[in-house]
Phi, psi and omega in degrees: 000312168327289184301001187264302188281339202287314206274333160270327156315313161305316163299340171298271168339343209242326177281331185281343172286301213284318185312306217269321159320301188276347155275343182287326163302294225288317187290316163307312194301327177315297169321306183290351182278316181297331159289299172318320174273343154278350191279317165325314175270349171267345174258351162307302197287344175267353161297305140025265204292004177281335176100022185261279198238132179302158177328074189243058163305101166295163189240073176302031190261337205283329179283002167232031145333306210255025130263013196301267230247072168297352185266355189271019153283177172233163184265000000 
């Protein structure tokens, strides 16, 4: 029985290193989306203001909502 928890307790440890990986990832990939989407809306609004196509900026913010705080799960 020990040993049964000794092996889980280690598989524990190995999903929770990898969780805390893949959020720091998650947190990063997030970031570079938001800079891509603001460098976007910025070259959109100066296409704008040149007088070429009205404003038809989408509003991707909404697909990346439900990653802004990957850390508010808890372990």
């Amino acid at each position: 029985m020990e040993r049964l928890n000794s092996k889980l307790y280690l598989q524990n440890c190995y999903i929770m290193k990898e969780n805390e990986r893949l959020r720091k990832k998650a947190q990063l990939l997030n970031q570079e989306n938001q800079a891509l989407l603001s460098e976007l809306k910025q070259k959109l609004s100066k296409g704008n203001q040149k007088g070429n196509a009205p404003n038809t900026i989408l509003d991707l913010s909404l697909s990346s909502t439900s990653s802004q705080n990957p850390s508010s799960s808890s372990n």
